[in-house]
C-alpha positions as CSV (number, residue, x, y, z in Angstrom):
1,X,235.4,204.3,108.0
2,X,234.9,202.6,111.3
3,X,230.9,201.1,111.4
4,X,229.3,200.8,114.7
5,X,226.8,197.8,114.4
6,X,224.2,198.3,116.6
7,X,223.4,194.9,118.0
8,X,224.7,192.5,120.3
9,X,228.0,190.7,121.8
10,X,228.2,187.4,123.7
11,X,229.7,188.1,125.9
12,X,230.1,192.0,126.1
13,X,233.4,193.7,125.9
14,X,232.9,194.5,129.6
15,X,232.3,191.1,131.0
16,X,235.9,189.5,128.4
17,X,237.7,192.5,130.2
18,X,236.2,191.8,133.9
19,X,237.8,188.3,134.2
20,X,240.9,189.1,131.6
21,X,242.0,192.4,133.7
22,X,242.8,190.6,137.3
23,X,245.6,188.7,135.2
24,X,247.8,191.8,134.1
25,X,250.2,192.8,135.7
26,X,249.6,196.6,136.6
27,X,246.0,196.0,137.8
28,X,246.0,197.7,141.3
29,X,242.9,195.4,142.3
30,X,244.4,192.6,145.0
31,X,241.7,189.5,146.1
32,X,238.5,190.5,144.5
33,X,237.0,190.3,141.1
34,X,236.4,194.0,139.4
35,X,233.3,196.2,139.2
36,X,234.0,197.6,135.7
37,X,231.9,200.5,133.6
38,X,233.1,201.9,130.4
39,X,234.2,205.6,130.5
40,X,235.8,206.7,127.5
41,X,237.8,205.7,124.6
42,X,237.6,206.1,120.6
43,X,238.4,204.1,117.4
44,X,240.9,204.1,114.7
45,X,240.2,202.7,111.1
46,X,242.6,199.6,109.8
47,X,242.9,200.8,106.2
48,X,241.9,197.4,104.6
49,X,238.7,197.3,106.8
50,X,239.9,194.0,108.1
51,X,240.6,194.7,111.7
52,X,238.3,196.3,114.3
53,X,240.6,198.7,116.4
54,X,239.1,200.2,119.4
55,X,240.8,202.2,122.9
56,X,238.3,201.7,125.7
57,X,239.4,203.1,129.0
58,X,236.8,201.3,132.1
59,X,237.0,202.0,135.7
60,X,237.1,200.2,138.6
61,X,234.8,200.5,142.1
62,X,237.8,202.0,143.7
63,X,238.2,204.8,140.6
64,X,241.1,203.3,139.1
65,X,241.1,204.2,135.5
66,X,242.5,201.4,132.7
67,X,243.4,201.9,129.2
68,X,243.2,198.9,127.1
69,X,243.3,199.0,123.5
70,X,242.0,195.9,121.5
71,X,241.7,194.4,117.8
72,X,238.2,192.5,116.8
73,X,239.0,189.8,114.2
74,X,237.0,187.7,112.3
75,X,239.1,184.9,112.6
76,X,242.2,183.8,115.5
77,X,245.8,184.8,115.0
78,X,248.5,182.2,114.6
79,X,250.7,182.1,117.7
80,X,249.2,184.8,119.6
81,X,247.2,182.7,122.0
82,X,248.9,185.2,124.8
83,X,247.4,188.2,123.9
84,X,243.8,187.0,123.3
85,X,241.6,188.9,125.7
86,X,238.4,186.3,124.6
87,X,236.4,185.3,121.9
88,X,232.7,186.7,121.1
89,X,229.3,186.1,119.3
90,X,228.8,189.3,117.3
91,X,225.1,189.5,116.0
92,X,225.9,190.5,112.8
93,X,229.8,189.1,112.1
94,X,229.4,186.0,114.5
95,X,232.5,184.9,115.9
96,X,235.0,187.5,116.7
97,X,238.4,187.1,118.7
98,X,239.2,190.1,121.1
99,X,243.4,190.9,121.6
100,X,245.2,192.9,123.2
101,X,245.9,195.4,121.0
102,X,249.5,196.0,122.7
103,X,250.1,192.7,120.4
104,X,248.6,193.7,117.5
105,X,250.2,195.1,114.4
106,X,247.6,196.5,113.2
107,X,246.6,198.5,116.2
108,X,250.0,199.2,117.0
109,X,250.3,200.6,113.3
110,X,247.3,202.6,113.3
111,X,248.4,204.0,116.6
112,X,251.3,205.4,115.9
113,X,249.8,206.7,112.6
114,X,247.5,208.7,115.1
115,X,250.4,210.3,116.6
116,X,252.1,211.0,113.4
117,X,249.1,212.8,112.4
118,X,248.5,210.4,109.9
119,X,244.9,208.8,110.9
120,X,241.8,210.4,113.1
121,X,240.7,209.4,115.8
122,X,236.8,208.1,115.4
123,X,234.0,208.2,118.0
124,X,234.0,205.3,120.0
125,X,230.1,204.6,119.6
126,X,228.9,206.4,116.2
127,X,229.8,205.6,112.6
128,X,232.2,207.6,110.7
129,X,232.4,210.4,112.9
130,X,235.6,212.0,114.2
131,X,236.2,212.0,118.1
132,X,238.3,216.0,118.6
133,X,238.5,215.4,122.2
134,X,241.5,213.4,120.9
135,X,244.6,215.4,121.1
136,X,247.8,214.3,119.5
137,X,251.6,215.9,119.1
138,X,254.4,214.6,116.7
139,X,257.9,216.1,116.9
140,X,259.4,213.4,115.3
141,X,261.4,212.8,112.2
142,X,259.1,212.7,108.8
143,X,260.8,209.2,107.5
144,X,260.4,206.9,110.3
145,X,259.1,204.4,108.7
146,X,258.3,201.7,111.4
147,X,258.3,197.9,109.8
148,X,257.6,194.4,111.5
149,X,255.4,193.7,114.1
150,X,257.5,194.8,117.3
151,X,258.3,193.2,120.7
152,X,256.0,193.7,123.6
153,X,257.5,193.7,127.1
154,X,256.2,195.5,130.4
155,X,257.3,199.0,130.3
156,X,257.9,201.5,133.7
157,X,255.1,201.9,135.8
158,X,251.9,200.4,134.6
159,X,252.6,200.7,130.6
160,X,253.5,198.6,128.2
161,X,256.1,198.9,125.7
162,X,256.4,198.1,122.0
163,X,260.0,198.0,120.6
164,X,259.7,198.6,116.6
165,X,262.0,199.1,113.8
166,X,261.9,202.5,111.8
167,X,264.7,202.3,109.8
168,X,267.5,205.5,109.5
169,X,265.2,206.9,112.6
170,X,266.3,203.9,114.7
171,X,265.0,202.0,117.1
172,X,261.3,203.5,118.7
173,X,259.2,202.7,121.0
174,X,255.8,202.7,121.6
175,X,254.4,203.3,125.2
176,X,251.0,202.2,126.0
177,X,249.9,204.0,129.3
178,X,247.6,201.2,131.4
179,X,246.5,202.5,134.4
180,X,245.6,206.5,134.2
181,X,245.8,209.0,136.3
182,X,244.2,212.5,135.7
183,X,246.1,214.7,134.5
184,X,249.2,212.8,133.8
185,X,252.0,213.5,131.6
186,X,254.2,211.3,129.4
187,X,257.4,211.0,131.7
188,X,261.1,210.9,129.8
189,X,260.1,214.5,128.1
190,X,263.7,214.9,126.4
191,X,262.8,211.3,124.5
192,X,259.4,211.5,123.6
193,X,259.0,211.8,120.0
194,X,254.5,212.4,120.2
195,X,252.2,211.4,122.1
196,X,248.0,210.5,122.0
197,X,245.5,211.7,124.9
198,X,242.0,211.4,125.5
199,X,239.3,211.6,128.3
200,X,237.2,209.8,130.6
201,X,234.8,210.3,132.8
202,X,235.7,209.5,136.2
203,X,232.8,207.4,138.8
204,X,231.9,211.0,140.8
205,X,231.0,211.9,137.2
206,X,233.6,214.4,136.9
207,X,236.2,214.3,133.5
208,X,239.7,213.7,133.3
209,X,242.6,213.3,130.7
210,X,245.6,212.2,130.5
211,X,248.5,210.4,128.2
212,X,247.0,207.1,126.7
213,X,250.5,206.2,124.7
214,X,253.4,207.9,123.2
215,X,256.0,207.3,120.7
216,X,259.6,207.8,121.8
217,X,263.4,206.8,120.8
218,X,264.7,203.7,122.3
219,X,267.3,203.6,124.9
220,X,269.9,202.0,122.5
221,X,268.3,203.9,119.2
């Protein structure tokens, strides 16, 4: 089950996310550092209870909506210096190191067990509690069995995509929505295998949903 400590990071989430964000490259933000709150998001359990795995969506002062989903580990991974979003002082596990969870196999597992149906989706802020304004769909075939760790590259648009291998299903490909926009749909309909959605709330205080990431056949699969 995923356990919310309550006690403190050094630095927060918030303040790893306000200098790492700038750097990516579908941040609409030009020439000025960003104002960012948290507005939504949920958790996914790493069956081994190794790996934290959370899906925080923040916005910025101008509304703009980012998804960013990230792994907490107790200790750094070998040659993933890229993806690390920052290191932090937990008050109860000290050190943890913060990645991109785009990187990470064990998000990127967990994820697409989401949209197979095969994990829930956990509040973002209580222990073991299921988050239902999580909404997933899985049309896919039954024996995809993905293996390996995947390629990242920067997908369409503001997304990122993960290029795995799932055996006799081919080639798939996991799309991680960045920047949101209410309302939005998963583009590419006719390939889209599932997909995961959640809500926010927006800074007027209003809510909003839209596609956080969705699984799909590659173009050579």
């Amino acid at each position: 089950m995923s356990l919310i400590h309550r006690t403190t990071l050094t630095p927060t989430k918030l303040e790893l996310l306000t200098d790492w964000l700038p750097r990516q490259p579908w941040y609409a933000g030009s020439g000025r550092r960003p104002e960012l709150v948290k507005a939504g998001g949920f958790r996914l359990d790493d069956p081994l209870g190794e790996v934290g795995v959370e899906f925080m969506v923040v916005t910025d002062q101008d509304g703009a909506a980012y998804h960013v989903p990230m792994a907490y580990r107790g200790a750094p991974r070998a040659d993933a210096e890229d993806a690390l979003i920052g290191t932090t002082e937990h008050g109860v596990l000290g050190r943890r190191w913060i990645y991109d969870g785009a990187h990470d196999p064990v998000v990127v597992a967990q994820l697409i067990a989401l949209v197979r149906g095969e994990a829930e989706a956990q509040a973002q802020s209580v222990s073991d509690t299921p988050d239902p304004t999580v909404a997933r769909h899985y049309a896919g075939p039954a024996d995809a069995a993905v293996s390996g760790a995947g390629s990242v590259t920067d997908g369409p648009g503001a997304t990122t995509d993960v290029t795995l291998d799932a055996g006799a299903a081919g080639r798939l490909v996991l799309r991680v929505t960045r920047a949101l926009r209410p309302g939005a749909a998963d583009g590419g309909a006719g390939d889209v295998l599932g997909h995961v959605e959640a809500p926010w709330r927006q800074p007027d205080g209003t809510g909003a949903r839209a596609v956080l990431a969705s699984l799909r056949k590659a173009a050579d699969g």
